[in-house]
C-alpha positions in Angstrom: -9.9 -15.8 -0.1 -8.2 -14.7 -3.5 -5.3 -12.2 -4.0 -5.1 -10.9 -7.6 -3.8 -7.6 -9.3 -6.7 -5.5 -9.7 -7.8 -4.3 -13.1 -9.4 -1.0 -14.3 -12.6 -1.7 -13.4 -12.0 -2.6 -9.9 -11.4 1.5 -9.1 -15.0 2.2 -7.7 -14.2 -0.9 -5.2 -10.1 0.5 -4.5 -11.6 3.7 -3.6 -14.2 3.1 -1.7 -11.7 1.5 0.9 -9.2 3.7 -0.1 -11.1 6.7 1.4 -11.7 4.7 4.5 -7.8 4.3 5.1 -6.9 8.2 4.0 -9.5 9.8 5.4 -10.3 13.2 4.5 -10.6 13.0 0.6 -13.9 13.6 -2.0 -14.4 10.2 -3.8 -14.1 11.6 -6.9 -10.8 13.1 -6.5 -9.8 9.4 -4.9 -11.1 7.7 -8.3 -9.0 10.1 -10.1 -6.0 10.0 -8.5 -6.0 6.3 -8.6 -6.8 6.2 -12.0 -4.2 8.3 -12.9 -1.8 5.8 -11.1 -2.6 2.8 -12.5 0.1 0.8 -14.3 3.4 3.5 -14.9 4.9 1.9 -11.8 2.3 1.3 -9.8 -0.1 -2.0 -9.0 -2.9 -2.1 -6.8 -4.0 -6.4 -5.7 -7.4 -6.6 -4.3 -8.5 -9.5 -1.9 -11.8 -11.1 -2.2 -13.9 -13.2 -0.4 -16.5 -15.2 -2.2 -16.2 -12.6 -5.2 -16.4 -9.6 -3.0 -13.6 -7.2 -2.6 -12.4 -7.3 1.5 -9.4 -5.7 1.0 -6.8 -4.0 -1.6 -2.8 -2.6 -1.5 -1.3 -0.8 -3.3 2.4 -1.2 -4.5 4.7 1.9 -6.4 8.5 1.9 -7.8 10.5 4.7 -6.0 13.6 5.7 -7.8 14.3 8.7 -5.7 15.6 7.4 -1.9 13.9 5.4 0.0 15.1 5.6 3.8 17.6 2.2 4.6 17.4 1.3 1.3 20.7 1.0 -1.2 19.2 -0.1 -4.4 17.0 1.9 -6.6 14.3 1.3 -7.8 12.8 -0.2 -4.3 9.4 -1.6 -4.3 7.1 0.6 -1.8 3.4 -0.6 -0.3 1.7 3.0 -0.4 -1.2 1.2 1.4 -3.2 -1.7 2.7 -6.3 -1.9 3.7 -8.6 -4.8 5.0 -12.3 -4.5 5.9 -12.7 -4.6 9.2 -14.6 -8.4 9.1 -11.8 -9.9 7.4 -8.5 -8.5 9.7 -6.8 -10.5 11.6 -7.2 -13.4 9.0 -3.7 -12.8 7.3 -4.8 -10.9 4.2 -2.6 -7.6 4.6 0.0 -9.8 5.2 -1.2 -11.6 1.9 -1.3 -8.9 -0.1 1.3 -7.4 1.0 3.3 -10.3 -0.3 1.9 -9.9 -3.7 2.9 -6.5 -3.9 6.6 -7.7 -3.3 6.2 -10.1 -5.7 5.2 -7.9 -8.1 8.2 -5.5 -7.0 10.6 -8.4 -7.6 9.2 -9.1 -11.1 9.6 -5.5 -11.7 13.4 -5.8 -10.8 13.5 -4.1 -7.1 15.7 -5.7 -4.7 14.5 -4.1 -2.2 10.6 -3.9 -0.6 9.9 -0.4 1.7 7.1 0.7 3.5 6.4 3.2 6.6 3.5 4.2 9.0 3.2 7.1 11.3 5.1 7.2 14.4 2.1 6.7 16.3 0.4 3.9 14.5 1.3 0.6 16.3 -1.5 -1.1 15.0 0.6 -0.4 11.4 4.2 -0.8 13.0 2.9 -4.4 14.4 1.4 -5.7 10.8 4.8 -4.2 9.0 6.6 -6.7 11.7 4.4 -9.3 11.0 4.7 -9.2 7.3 9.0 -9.5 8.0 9.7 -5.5 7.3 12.4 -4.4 10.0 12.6 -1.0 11.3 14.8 1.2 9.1 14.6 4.5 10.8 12.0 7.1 13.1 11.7 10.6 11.9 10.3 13.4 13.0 9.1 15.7 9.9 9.1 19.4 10.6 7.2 22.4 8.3 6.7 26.0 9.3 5.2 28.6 7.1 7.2 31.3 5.6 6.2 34.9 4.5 
């Protein structure tokens, strides 16, 4: 297995796992959107096994406040994914290590992250890979007239 930070023309791959961990989105506008956010702050690394990509996260630079953090900018992994095959082989935690890596090159002192309340199968990786618990919240919307 290889970690490296994707490139350009490894967008078709990103998104085609990235619409498999946010569910609910055309591929196009996926494509776009990471596009868009490529480089500016933002890194995606991709894991491959025997040249194929298995897996990909993505890492951002949030300057506006991160919850527990006390340094700005703080590294943030939007997202990892592995395919299914590959989990439990140590590659989330893998490249989610890249993606604080990169964050440390970038000048962060700090490495966030967060998962729905509900998502233990998240909460246990983000233990695994040495995050601790910052805070649970509740987020509340209602529509106005």
């Amino acid at each position: 297995m290889k970690i490296r930070q994707a490139q350009r023309g490894d967008i078709p791959a990103i998104s085609s796992m990235a619409l498999r961990l946010w569910s609910g989105c055309a591929r196009d506008e996926v494509e776009q959107d990471i596009a868009e956010r490529f480089g500016d702050g933002e890194a995606f690394f991709l894991a491959e096994a025997d040249g194929a990509p298995v897996g990909f996260a993505e890492v951002s630079l949030r300057h506006d406040y991160v919850e527990g953090s006390e340094t700005s900018p703080v590294g943030y992994l939007e997202g990892v994914f592995v395919e299914e095959a590959y989990r439990r082989r140590g590659i989330a935690k893998a490249l989610a290590a890249s993606c604080e890596q990169w964050a440390a090159s970038e000048g962060c002192r700090e490495f966030a992250s967060d998962c729905r309340i509900e998502n233990d199968t998240s909460r246990l990786f983000h233990t695994a890979a040495g995050f601790t618990e910052a805070s649970r919240i509740i987020c509340f919307i209602k529509t106005i007239s």
